[in-house]
Residue, then its C-alpha position, 0 to 999 in steps of 0.5 A: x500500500x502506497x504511503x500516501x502521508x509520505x507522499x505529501x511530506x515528499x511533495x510539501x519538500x517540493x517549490x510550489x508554483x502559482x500559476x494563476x493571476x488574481x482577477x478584479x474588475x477590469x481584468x483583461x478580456x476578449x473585447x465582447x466580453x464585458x468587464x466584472x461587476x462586484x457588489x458587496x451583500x454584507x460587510x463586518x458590522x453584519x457578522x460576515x463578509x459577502x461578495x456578489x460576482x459577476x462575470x463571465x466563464x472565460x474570466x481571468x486564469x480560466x479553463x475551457x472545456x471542450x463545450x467551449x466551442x464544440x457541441x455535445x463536447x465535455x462541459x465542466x462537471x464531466x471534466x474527471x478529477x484524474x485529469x487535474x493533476x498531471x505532469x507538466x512540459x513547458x515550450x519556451x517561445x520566449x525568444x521567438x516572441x520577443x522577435x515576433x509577437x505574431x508568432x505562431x508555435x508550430x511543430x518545429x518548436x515541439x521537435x525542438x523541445x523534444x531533441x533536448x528534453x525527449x518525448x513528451x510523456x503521454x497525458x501530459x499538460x503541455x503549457x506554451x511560455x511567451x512572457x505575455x504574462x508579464x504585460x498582465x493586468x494591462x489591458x492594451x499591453x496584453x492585447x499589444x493592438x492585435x499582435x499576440x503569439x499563440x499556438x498553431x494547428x501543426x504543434x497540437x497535431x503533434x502533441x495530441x496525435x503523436x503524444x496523447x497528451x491531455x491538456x495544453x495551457x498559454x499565458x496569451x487569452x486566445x488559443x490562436x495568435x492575433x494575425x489568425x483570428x483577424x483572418x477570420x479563423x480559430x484553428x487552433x482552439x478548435x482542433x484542441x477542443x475537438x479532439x476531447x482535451x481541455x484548456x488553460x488560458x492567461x496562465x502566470x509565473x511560467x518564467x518559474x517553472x523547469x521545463x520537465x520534471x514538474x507535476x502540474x495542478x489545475x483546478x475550477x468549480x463544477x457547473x453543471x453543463x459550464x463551458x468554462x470558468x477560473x480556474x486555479x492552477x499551480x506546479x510542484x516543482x521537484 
């Protein structure tokens, strides 16, 4: 029998990584969706304090389930708990971005991760590292006046087709880059969420994490039927 009390005292050994940014009014959006409403209901002098939130599913640090974009796919609450702790491959696109924000991350980048690294391991959460965090909570520094790197279709095919992987996640708020979605089209986000695997969206603090070897995190409420909501996320670095 597995000692499971040993594992944890092993795991709390390990650095831990928050992964997820802290959301508020204001947070940045896609431009159709509108912005956070917060009231108080009770406050101290009534015993306790009460916030009322409004906002959409795709808000902050968020997870999209494949009924995001694909009907009859999996909404939240048939997201399965097995799927939330898994081990973590990062893609460093940093240089890349920092020469061309429209960058698209293809299979080359893959391939080169993998030449270093070897095969990324079967139901893995493969997460895209751009910098884009930093530009965060700033509106127009995240949207850049629609030049944001993101994935293309040729990296996922690899990684769902080749390597049976479970997840992918990126620091921009869109799956595809700017330039993609400008030309009328969502060819990555929809072949990820197609093929049965979920998302993460604006993750943070990827900058701390190795790219092998650590255990990602990732965790959200359970909606009946959602098609998403924040979610928080953190890695267990070794």
């Amino acid at each position: 029998m597995t000692d499971l009390t040993a594992l944890l005292e092993q795991l709390r050994g390990c650095r831990w990584v928050d992964l997820t940014h802290p959301f508020a009014p204001g947070t940045p959006r896609y431009h159709e969706f509108p912005d956070e409403e917060r009231r108080k209901l009770f406050d101290y002098p009534d015993g306790f304090l009460v916030h009322e939130y409004r906002h959409i599913g795709q808000w902050g640090t968020h997870v999209d389930p494949p009924s995001h974009f694909i009907a009859g796919g999996r909404s939240l609450d048939q997201l399965p708990v097995t799927e939330m702790i898994l081990p973590l491959a990062v893609l460093d696109a940093r240089a890349h971005v920092e020469a061309d924000p429209d960058f698209a991350a293809g299979a080359e980048l893959v391939e080169a991760h993998e030449r270093e690294h070897g095969p990324v391991p079967e139901r893995a959460f493969v997460a895209l590292r751009t910098a884009w965090s930093e530009r965060w909570p700033d509106q127009d520094a995240v949207s850049n006046g629609g030049h944001t790197p993101g994935w293309h279709v040729s990296a996922l095919e690899l990684l769902v087709e080749r390597r049976g992987i479970a997840a992918i996640g990126h620091e921009t708020t869109d799956t595809d880059p700017s330039a993609t979605i400008a030309g009328g089209s969502i060819p990555a986000e929809t072949y990820i969420l197609e093929r049965d695997r979920w998302q993460i969206e604006a993750l943070a603090g990827l900058d701390g994490v190795p790219e092998r070897g650590a255990l990602m995190v990732a965790a959200w409420p359970k909606p009946a039927g959602g098609s998403g909501f924040p979610a928080r996320c953190f890695a267990i670095v070794p």
